[in-house]
C-alpha positions in Angstrom: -10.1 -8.3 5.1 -11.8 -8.8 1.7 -14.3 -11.4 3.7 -15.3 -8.8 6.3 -15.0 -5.4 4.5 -14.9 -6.3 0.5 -15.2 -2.3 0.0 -12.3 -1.4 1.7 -9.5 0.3 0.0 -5.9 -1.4 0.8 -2.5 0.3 0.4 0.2 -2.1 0.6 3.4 -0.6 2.5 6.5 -2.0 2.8 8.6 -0.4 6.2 11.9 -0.3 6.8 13.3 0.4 3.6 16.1 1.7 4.3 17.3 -1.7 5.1 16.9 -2.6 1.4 19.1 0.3 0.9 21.8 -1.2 3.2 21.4 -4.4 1.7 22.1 -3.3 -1.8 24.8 -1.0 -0.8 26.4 -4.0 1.6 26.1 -6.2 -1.5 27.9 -4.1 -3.8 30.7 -3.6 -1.1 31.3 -7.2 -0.3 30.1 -8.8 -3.5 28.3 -11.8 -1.0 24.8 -12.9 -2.3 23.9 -14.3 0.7 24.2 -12.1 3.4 22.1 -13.2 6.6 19.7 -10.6 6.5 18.8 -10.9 2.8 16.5 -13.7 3.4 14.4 -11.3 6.4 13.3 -8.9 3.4 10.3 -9.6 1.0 11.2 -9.2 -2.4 9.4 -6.1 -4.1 7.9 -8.3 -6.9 6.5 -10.2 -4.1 5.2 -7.4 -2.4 3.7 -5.8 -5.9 1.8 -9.2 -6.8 0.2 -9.4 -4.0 -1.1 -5.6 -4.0 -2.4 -6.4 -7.6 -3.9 -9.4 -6.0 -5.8 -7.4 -3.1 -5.7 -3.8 -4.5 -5.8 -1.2 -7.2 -2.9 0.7 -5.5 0.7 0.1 -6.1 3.2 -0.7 -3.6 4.5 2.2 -1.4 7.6 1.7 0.2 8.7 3.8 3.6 11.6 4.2 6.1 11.0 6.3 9.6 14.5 5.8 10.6 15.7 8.0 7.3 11.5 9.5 7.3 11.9 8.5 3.5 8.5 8.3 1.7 6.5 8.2 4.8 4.7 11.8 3.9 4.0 10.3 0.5 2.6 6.8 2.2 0.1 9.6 4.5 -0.8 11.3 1.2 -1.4 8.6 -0.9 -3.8 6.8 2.2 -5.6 10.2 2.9 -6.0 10.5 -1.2 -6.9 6.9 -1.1 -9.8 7.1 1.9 -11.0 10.3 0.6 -11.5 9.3 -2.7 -13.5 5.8 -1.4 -15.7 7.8 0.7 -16.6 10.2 -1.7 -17.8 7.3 -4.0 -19.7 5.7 -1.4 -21.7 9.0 -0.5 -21.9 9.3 -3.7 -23.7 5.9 -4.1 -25.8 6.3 -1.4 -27.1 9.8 -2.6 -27.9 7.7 -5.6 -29.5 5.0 -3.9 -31.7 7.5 -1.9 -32.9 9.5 -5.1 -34.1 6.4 -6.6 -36.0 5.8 -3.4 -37.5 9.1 -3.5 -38.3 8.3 -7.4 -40.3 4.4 -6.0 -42.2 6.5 -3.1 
C-alpha cells in the first residue's frame, strides 16, 4: 500500500474480538494455556507494532457478532479520511496560490 499510495491514511482493525473475549474468559475457567484456538489470534502487541510501523493511528479492535466497537472503528475511519482530505486540499490550495504568485 505504502508503494502505491504512500499518502494514504491506514487504520489497523483487528475483527472478531469477541473471540479474545472467549479466550480469556475460557482460560480463566479451565486454567489451560494452550487451548487450540489460542494460536488462530494475533497477539495485540503484534497487532500495535505493526500499526506503529505503517500508521499514526492506534489499533482499533471490533466484534459484529456482539457490534462492540464497530461504531467507534466508522468514527475513527470517517475522522481519519476527513481529516487527510482536508490536508491535502489544503496543500493543493497552497500549491495553486504559489502558482498564481510565479504567473
Amino acid at each position: 500500500i505504502r508503494r502505491f499510495c504512500p499518502d494514504v491514511p491506514i487504520l489497523v482493525v483487528g475483527n472478531k474480538k469477541d473471540i479474545r473475549n472467549e479466550r480469556d474468559r475460557d482460560r480463566r475457567k479451565s486454567g489451560n494455556e494452550n487451548l487450540e484456538h489460542v494460536r488462530q489470534l494475533v497477539n495485540y502487541d503484534d497487532a500495535a507494532a505493526c500499526s506503529k510501523q505503517f500508521s499514526s493511528h492506534k489499533v482499533l479492535e471490533c466484534s459484529a457478532k456482539t457490534k462492540e466497537g464497530v461504531r467507534n472503528v466508522f468514527d475513527t475511519a470517517i475522522r481519519i479520511a476527513i481529516a487527510h482530505r482536508a490536508s491535502r486540499s489544503s496543500r493543493v490550495l497552497n500549491s495553486i496560490m504559489k502558482l498564481r504568485l510565479v504567473f
